[in-house]
C-alpha positions in Angstrom: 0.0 0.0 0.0 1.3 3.4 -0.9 1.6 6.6 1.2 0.1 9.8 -0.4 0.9 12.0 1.8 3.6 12.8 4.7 3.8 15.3 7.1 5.9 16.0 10.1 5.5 17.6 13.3 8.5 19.3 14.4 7.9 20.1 18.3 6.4 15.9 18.9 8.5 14.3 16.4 5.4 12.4 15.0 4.9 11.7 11.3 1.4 11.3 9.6 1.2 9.1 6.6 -2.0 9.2 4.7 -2.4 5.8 3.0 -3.8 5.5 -0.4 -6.9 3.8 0.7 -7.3 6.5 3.0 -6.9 9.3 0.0 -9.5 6.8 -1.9 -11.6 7.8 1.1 -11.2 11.3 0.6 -11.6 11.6 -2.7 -15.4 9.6 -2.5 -16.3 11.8 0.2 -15.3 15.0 -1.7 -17.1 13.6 -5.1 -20.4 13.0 -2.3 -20.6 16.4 -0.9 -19.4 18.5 -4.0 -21.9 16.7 -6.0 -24.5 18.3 -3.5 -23.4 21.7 -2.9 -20.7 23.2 -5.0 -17.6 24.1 -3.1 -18.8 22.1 -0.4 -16.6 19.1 -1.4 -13.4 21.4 -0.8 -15.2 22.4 2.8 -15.2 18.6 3.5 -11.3 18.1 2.2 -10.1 21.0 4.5 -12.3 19.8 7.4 -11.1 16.6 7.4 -7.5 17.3 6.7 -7.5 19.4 9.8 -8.6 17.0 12.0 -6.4 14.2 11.0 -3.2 17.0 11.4 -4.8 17.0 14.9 -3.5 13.6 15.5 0.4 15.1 15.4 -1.0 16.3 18.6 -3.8 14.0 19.8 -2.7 10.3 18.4 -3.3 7.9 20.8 -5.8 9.6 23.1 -9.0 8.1 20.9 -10.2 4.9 21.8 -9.4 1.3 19.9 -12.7 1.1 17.8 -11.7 -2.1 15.8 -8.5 -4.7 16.6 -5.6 -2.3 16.6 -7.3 0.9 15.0 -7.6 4.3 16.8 -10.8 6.3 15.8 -11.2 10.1 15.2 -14.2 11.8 14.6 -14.6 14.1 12.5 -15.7 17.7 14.0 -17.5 18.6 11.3 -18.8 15.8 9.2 -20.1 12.2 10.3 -16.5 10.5 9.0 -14.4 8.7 11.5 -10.4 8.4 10.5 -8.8 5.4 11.3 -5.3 4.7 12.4 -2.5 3.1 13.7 0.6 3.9 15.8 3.6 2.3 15.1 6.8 3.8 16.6 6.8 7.7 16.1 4.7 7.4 12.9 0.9 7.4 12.8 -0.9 5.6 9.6 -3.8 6.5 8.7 -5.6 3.7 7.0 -8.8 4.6 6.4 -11.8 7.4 6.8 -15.5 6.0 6.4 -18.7 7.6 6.7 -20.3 6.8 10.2 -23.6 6.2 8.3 -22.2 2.9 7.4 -23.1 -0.3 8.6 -20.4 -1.3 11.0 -20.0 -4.9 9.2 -19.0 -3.1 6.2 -16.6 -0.5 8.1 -15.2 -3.5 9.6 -15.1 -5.1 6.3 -13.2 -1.8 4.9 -10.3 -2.0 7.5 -9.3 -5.5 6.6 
């Protein structure tokens, strides 16, 4: 699995990593809600970029939703982004629409 997009926090020394399922994620949820409102596809992308650079300060205080994945919600739209830890870097691996049924969120994060 590739890594779309990397970022690093200078003052916490931890690195985000935006897998490419995870920028799949993004890019349906953008499609969903610019398809609805114009411009408020873009909203969503800068809405749910900021949260996830919220974990450079916040990873691992969410709780273990599924296995070894850490949920965020999203403030501002019903998406949860879901991630792992491993050493000073955190993966994120997926961001699904909390509407879902959980057998097919669960299904997603295999």
């Amino acid at each position: 699995m590739g890594v779309r997009q990397s970022t690093d926090c200078q003052t916490d020394h931890v690195r985000l990593e935006i897998l490419d399922k995870a920028e799949e994620d993004l890019v349906a949820g953008f499609r969903f809600y610019e398809a609805r409102v114009s411009g408020l596809g873009t909203y969503f992308l800068q809405s749910l970029y900021s949260d996830i650079e919220s974990l450079q300060i916040y990873a691992d205080t969410h709780r273990w939703a599924y296995r070894d994945y850490h949920r965020l919600l999203s403030k501002r739209f019903p998406f949860a982004v879901f991630y792992k830890i491993v050493g000073e870097t955190v993966f994120v691996h997926a961001i699904v629409d909390c509407r879902r049924h959980p057998a097919w969120i669960r299904e997603h994060l295999k």
